[in-house]
N, C-alpha and C positions, 0 to 999 in steps of 0.2 A: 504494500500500500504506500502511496506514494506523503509526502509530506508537502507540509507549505516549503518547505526549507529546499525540498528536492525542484520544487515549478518555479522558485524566485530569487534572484539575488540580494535583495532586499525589500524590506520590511519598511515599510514609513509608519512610524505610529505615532495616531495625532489624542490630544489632548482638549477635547474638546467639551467638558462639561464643566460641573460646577457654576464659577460666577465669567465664564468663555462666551461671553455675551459679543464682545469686541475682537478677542484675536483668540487665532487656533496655535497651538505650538506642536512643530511635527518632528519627528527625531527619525533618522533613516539609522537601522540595524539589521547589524546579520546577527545577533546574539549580543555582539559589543558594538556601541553606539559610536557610527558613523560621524555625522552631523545634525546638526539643529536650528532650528528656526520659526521666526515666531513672527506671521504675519496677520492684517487686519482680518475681519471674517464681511468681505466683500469683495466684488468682480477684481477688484487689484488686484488685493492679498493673494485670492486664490490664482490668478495667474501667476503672479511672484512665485508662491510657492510650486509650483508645477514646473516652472522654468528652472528652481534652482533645484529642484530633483532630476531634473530632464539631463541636469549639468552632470550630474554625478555618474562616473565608470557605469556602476552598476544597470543593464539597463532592462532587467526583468522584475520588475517588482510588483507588490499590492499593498493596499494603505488599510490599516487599520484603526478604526474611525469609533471614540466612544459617540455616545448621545447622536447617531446618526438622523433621528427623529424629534431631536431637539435644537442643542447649539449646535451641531455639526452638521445639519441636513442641507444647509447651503454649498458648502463644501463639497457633501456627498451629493449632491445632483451633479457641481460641476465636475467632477472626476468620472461621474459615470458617462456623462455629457462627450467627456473626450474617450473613451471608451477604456479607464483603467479599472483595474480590479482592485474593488473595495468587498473588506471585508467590515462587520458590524460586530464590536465590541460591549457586551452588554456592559458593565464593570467588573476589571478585575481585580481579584484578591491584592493587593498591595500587601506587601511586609511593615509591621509597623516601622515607624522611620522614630530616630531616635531623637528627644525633644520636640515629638508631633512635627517636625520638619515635614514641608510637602514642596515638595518644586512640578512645573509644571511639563518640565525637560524631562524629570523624570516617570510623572504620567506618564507621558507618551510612549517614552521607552518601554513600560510596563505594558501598555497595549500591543506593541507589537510583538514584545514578549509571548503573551497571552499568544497571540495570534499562531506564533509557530508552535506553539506547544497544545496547540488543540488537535482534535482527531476530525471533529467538525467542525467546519467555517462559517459562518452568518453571512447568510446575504442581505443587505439593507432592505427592507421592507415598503420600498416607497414607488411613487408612481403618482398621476394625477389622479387616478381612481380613489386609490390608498387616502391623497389626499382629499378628496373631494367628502369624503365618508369621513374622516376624523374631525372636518368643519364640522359637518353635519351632525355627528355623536356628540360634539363639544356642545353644540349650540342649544340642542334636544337639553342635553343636562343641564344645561345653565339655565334656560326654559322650566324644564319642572323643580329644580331649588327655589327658582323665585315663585314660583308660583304656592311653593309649599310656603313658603314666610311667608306669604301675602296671606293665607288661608290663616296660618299659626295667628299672624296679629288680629286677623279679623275673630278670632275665638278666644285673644285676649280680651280684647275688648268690650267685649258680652259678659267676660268673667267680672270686669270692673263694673258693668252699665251698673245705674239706677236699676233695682228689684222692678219695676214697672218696663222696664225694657225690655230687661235681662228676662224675665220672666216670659215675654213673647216668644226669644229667640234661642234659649236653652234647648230646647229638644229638636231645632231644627241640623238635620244635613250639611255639612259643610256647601253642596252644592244649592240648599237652599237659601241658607244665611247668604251666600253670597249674592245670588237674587234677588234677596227682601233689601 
């Protein structure tokens, strides 16, 4: 069975979660980290970076990309756009670092890690379809939370009325109160 290690010369593994709002940092590895570099998370950045992997010997590689459906999804459209192979990192196991130290260089490094030491590889999950249905699941749920606090207050309300009110609207349905 063949490995990541056997189809690629290197590993770019990017760092893309947490507060990776603004920039991706991506560290190219075979095992022992190459280089690194840390560009905006926009059509520059992501050319920037593509050009300065493009630069390097190595010219078989796959990226391995946390939060591909989060901070990283921009990224991961335009790599798949130029037609490289991404792989999708859920999170991995970090070692604790000592003095809670976290650098973002060495994310990365640890994604790609991850990446050759798996048996399975993730494929990003994305597409306009994908996307058009996670609008729509977002929006659905945002839709019925409000609508449950709207109900909620309007059955406080009755809990405070005046006995003269209150007394009308107690035994009515959420669907009726709303109504009356």
């Amino acid at each position: 069975m063949n490995t990541l290690a056997d189809e690629v010369d290197v590993v770019i593994g990017v760092d893309s979660v947490d507060t990776h709002k603004n920039t991706h940092t991506a560290v190219g590895t075979t095992g022992a980290e190459l280089a690194s570099v840390t560009v905006a998370t926009n059509k520059k950045g992501y050319r920037q970076l593509v050009g300065q992997v493009a630069a390097w010997p190595q010219q078989r590689r796959a990226w391995a990309i946390e939060g591909v459906s989060s901070y990283g999804a921009g990224l991961c459209r335009e790599l798949r756009r130029l037609g490289e192979r991404v792989i999708e990192i859920d999170h991995p196991a970090r070692p604790a670092r000592r003095n809670g130290s976290k650098t973002d260089a060495l994310d990365a490094v640890c994604a790609a890690r991850e990446a050759l030491a798996r048996e399975h590889l993730g494929q990003p999950r994305s597409g306009d379809n994908r996307e058009a249905l996670r609008v729509l699941t977002t929006t659905r749920e945002s839709a019925v939370h409000a609508r449950t606090q709207a109900v909620n207050a309007v059955h406080a309300l009755v809990v405070t009325a005046p006995e003269a009110i209150r007394g009308r609207l107690r035994e009515l349905s959420s669907t009726m109160l709303l109504r009356r």
